[in-house]
C-alpha positions as CSV (number, residue, x, y, z in Angstrom):
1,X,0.0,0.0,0.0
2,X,1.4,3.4,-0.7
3,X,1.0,6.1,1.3
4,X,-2.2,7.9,2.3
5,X,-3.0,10.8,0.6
6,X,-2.8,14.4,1.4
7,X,-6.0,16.2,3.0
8,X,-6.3,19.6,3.0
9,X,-8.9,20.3,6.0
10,X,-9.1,18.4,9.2
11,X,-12.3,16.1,10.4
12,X,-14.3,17.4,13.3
13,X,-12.6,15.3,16.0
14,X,-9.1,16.7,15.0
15,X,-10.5,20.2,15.1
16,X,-11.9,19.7,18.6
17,X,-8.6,18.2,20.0
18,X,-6.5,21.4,18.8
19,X,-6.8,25.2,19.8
20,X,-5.0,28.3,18.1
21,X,-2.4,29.4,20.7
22,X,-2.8,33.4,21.2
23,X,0.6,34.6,21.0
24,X,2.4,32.7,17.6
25,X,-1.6,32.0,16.3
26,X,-1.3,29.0,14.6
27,X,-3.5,25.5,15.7
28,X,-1.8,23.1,18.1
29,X,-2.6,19.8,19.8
30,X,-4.6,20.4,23.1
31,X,-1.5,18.5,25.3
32,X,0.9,21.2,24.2
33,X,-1.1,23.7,26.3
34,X,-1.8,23.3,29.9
35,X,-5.0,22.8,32.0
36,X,-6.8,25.4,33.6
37,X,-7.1,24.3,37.5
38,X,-9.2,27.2,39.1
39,X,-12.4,26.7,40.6
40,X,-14.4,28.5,37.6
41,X,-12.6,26.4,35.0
42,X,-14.9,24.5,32.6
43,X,-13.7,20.4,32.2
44,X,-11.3,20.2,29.7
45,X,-10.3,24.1,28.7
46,X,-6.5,24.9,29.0
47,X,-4.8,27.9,28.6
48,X,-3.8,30.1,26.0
49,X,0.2,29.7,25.3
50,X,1.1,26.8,23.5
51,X,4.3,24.9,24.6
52,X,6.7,26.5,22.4
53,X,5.6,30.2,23.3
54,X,5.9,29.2,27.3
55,X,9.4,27.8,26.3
56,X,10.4,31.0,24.2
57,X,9.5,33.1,27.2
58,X,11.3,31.3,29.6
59,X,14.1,31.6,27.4
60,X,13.4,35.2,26.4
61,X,13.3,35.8,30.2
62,X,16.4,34.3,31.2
63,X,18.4,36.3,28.5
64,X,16.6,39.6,28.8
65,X,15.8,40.4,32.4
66,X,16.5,44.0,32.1
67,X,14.9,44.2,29.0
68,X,11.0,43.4,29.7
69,X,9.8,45.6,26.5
70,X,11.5,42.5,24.3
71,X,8.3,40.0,25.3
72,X,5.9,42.8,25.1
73,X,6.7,42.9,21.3
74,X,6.6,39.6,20.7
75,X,3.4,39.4,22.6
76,X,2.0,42.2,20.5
77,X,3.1,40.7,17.2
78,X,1.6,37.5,17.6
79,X,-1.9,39.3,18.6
80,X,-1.4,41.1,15.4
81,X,-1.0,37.9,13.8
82,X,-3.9,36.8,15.3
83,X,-6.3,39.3,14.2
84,X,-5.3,39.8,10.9
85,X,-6.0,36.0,10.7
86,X,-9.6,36.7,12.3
87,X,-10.3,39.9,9.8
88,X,-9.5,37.7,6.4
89,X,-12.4,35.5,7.5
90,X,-14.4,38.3,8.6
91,X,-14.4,40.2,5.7
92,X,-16.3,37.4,3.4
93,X,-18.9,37.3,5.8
94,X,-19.3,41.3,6.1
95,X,-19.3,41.4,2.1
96,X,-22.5,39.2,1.9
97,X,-24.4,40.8,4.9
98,X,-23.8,44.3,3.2
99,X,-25.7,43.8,0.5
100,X,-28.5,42.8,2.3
101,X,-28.3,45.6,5.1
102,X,-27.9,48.1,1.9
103,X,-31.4,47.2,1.0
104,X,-33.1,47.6,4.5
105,X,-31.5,50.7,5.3
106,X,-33.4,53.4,4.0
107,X,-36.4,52.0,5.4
108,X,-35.0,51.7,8.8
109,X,-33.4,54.9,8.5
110,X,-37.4,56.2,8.3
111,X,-38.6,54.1,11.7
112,X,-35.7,55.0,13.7
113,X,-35.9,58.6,12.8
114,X,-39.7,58.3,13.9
115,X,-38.7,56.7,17.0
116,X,-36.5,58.8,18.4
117,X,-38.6,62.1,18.2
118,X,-41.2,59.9,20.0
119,X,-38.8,58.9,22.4
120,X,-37.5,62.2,22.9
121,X,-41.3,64.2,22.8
122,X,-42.0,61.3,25.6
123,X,-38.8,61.8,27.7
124,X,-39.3,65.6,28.2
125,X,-42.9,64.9,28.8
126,X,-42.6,63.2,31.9
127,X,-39.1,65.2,33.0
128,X,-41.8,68.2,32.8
129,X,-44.4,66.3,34.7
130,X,-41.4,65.2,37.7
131,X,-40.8,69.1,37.8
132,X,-44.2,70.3,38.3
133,X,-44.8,67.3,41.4
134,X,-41.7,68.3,42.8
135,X,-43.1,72.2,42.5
136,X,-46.7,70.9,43.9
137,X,-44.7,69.4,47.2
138,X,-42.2,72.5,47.8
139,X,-45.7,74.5,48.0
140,X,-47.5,72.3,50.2
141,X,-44.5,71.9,52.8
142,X,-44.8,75.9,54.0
143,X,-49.0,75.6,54.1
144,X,-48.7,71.9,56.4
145,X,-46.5,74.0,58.6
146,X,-48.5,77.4,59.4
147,X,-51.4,75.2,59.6
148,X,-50.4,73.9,63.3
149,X,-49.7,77.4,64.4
150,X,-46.2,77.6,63.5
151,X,-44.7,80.8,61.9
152,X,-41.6,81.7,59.7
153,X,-38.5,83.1,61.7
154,X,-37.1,86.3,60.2
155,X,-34.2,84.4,58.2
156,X,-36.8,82.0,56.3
157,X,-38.8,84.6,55.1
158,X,-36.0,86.8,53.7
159,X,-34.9,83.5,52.2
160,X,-38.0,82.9,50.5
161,X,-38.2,86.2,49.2
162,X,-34.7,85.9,47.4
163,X,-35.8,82.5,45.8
164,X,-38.9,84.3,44.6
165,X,-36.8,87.1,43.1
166,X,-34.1,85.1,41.9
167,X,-36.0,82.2,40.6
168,X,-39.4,83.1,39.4
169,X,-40.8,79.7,38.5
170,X,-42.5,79.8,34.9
171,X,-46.0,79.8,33.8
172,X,-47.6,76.7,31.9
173,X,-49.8,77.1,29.3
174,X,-52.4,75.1,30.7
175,X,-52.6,77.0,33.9
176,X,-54.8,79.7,34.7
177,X,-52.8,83.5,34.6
178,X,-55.4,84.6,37.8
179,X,-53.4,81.0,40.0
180,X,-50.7,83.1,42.7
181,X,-47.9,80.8,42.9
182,X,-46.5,80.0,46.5
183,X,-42.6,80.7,47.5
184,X,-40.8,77.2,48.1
185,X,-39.7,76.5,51.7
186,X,-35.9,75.6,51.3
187,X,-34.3,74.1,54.5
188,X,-30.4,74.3,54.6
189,X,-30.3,71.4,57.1
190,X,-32.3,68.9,58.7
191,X,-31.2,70.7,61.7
192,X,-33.8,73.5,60.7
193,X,-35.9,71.2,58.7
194,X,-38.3,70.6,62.1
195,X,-37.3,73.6,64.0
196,X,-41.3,74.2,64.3
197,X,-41.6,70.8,65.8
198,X,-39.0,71.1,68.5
199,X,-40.2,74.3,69.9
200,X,-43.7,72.4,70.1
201,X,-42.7,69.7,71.6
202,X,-40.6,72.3,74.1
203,X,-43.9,74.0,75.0
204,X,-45.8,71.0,75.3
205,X,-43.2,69.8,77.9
206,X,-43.7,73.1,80.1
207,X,-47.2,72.7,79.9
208,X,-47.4,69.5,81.4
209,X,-48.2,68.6,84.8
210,X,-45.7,69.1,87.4
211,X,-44.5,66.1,89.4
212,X,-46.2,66.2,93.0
213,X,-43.8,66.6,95.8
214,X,-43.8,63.9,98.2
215,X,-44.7,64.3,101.7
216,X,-41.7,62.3,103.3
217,X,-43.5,61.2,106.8
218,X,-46.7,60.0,104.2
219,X,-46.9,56.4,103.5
220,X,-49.6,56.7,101.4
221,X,-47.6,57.5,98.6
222,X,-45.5,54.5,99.2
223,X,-46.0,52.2,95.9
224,X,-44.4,48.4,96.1
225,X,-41.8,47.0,92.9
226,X,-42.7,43.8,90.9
227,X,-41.4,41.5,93.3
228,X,-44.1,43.1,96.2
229,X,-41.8,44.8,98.1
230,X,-40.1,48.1,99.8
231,X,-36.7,49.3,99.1
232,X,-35.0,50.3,102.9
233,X,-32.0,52.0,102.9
234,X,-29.5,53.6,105.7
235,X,-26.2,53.3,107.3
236,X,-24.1,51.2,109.9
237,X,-22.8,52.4,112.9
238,X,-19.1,53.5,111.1
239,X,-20.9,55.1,108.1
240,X,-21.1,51.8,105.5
241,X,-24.3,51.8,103.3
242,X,-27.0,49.2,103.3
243,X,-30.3,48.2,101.9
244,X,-32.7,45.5,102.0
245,X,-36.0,45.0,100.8
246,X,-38.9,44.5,103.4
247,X,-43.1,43.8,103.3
248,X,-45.3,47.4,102.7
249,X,-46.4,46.8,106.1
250,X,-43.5,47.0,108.0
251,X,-42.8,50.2,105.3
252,X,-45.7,51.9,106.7
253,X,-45.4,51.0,110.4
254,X,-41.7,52.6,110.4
255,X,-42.7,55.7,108.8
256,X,-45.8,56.8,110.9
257,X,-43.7,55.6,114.1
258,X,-40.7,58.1,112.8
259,X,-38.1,55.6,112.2
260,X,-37.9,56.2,108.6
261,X,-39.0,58.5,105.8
262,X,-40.2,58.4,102.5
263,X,-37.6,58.5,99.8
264,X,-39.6,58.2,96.3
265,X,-42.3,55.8,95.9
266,X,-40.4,52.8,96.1
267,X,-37.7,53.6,98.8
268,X,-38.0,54.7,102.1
269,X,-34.6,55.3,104.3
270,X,-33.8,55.0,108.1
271,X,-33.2,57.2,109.6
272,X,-31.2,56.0,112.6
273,X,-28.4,53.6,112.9
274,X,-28.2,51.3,116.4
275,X,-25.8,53.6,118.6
276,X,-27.7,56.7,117.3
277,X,-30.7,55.3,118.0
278,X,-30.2,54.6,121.7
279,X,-28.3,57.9,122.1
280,X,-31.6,59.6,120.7
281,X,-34.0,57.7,122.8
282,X,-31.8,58.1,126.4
283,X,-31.4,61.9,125.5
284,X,-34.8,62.5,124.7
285,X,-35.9,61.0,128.2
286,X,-33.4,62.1,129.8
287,X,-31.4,59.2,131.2
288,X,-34.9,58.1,133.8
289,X,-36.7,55.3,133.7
290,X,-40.0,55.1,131.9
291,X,-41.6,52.8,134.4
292,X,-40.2,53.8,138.2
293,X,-38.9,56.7,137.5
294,X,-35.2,56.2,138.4
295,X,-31.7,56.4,136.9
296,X,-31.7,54.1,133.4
297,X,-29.5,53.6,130.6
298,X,-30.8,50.7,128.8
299,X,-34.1,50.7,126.2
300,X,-37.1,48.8,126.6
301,X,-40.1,48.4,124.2
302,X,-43.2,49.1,125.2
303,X,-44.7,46.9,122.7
304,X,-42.3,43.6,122.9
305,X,-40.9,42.3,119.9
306,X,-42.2,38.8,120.4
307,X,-45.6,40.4,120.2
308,X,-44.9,42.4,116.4
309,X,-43.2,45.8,118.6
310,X,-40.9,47.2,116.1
311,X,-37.7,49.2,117.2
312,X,-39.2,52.9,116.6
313,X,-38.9,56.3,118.9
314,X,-42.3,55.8,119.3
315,X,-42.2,52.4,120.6
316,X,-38.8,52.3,122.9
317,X,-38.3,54.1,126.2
318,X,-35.6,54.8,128.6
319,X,-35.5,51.6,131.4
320,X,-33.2,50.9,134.0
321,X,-31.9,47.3,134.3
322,X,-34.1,46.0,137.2
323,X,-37.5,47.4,135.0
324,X,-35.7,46.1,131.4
325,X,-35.2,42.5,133.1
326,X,-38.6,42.0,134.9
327,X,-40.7,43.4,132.5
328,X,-39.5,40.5,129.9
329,X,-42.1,39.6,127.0
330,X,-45.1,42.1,129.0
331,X,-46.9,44.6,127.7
332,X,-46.2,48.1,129.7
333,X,-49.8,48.1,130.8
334,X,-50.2,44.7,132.3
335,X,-46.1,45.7,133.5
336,X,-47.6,49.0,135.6
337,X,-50.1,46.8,137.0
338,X,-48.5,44.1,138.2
339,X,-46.7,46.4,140.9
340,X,-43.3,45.8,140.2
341,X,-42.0,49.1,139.1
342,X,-43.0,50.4,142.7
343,X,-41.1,47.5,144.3
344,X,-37.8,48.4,142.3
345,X,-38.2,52.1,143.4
346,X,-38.6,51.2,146.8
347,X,-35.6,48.9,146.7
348,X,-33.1,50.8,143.9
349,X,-30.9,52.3,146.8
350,X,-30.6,48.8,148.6
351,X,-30.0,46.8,145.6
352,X,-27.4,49.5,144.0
353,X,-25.3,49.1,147.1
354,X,-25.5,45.2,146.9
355,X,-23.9,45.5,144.0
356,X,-21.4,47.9,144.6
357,X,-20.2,45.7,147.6
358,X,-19.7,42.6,145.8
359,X,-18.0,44.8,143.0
360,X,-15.5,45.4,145.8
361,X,-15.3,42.0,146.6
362,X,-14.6,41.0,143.1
């Protein structure tokens, strides 16, 4: 068999497994051109420089490091290469749709002339109807305004004035000549923009109802938190703050018995702390006892504790120790009835020397 015989134009399988390289522009194989790996990269494309470009560069690039303008040439000569290929088989193409455009073109010359006055007429249509809205809400912004009793300052006005001078907004045609047209309300910030507003609000403010004063010995104002209860308040004996929360009973009993007083409506404070306390309450009766009527320095509820007495200057007296220690859990009626206070007058002098004798013998 001889040999096979030369063919001019590939098949369609050789055509797909080659690609014109875009720097020397002639068809190579696809393995002289590498793979594209990125993660956008269709199966199967590969990249543009054929293996005998990438191999001239790296050459090129080893020689002529100084001298990068070298593979800019060559770079631009083979994309000349390339187009000049592309316009050849271009041109047939142009030829035959020419001849046919020739034809259609005057009559498309007509339609598109027709169309764009439309489009135009249509464009400054609606540009003039924007203008005139935009004119119609300016107006309405000065009337909105002096409609809540609200007037110009001095600075708007003159303002307005000059735009009405300087600007005189045209008539339409359709328009009636006897229509006034209203100045436009220009606001240089947003700052001014509700100056109206905030001097409404301001008055509305000083209008309003003052805050009642609370009476600080009235629990009646006394109002408890979400969890039911009082806010108390006060201070140690070396001047440390505390609080605790207590029932609206015990809130009440303290005020009217002028141990504490009302702070707002959810806090009262105390108003003595322990050493104070005693110091007010032997002061205040002056060192005697409440119940004989001798010398006392210790205090006594009248009420006891055991029976819901609360540690108030209106429940605690003065007591010396005999009267503090016999009296116990008693109320200070059924105390002064039971005779005892008498007993420890009679016998305060005898008992005091009793005990300074055996303080002697100690």
């Amino acid at each position: 068999m001889g040999t096979a015989p030369f063919r001019q134009h590939m098949t369609e399988h050789e055509a797909q497994q080659t690609k014109t390289c875009m720097y020397c522009g002639q068809k190579r194989p696809l393995s002289e051109f590498r793979r594209r790996t990125g993660k956008r990269a269709v199966p199967g494309a590969r990249r543009g420089a054929c293996r005998s470009c990438r191999k001239s560069d790296v050459q090129a690039a080893d020689s002529n490091i100084s001298m990068p303008h070298v593979r800019h040439s060559e770079r631009a000569n083979s994309e000349k290469r390339v187009i000049s290929s592309v316009t050849v088989s271009a041109d047939s193409a142009v030829r035959s749709v020419s001849v046919q455009a020739s034809k259609d073109s005057s009559a498309s010359s007509v339609i598109e002339s027709t169309s764009d006055k439309q489009s135009l007429s249509l464009s400054e249509s609606s540009s003039g109807q924007r203008k005139k809205r935009r004119r119609k809400r300016k107006a309405k912004r000065p009337d909105t305004l002096l409609e809540k009793g609200q007037t110009k300052s001095e600075p708007d006005q003159l303002s307005d004035q000059k735009l009405t001078v300087a600007n005189p907004e045209p008539k339409s045609s359709n328009e009636d000549s006897s229509r006034v047209t209203i100045p436009t309300h220009r606001t240089s910030s947003h700052g001014t923009r509700n100056r109206g507003l905030s001097t409404d609000r301001r008055q509305r403010r000083q209008n309003s109802a003052e805050p009642v004063a609370i009476d600080p010995e009235d629990p009646s104002s006394l109002r408890t938190n979400r969890q039911g209860l009082i806010r108390m308040r006060g201070k140690t004996d070396k001047g440390r703050r505390w609080h605790q929360e207590i029932d609206m009973e015990l809130a009440v009993t303290l005020v009217k018995e002028k141990a504490a007083v009302v702070v707002n409506r959810y806090t009262i404070r105390r108003l003595f702390s322990n050493k104070d306390f005693k110091r007010f309450i032997l002061n205040r009766d002056q060192y005697t006892c409440h119940f004989c009527g001798s010398y006392g320095d210790t205090i006594d509820h009248l009420l006891p504790r055991a029976k819901g007495g609360h540690t108030t200057p209106l429940n605690c007296v003065c007591a010396c120790n005999l009267c503090n220690q016999s009296k116990a859990a008693m109320d200070a009626d059924e105390f002064m009835r039971s005779g005892i206070p008498e007993w420890n007058a009679a016998h305060q002098e005898e008992l005091i020397q009793i005990q300074l004798q055996e303080a002697q013998l100690d």
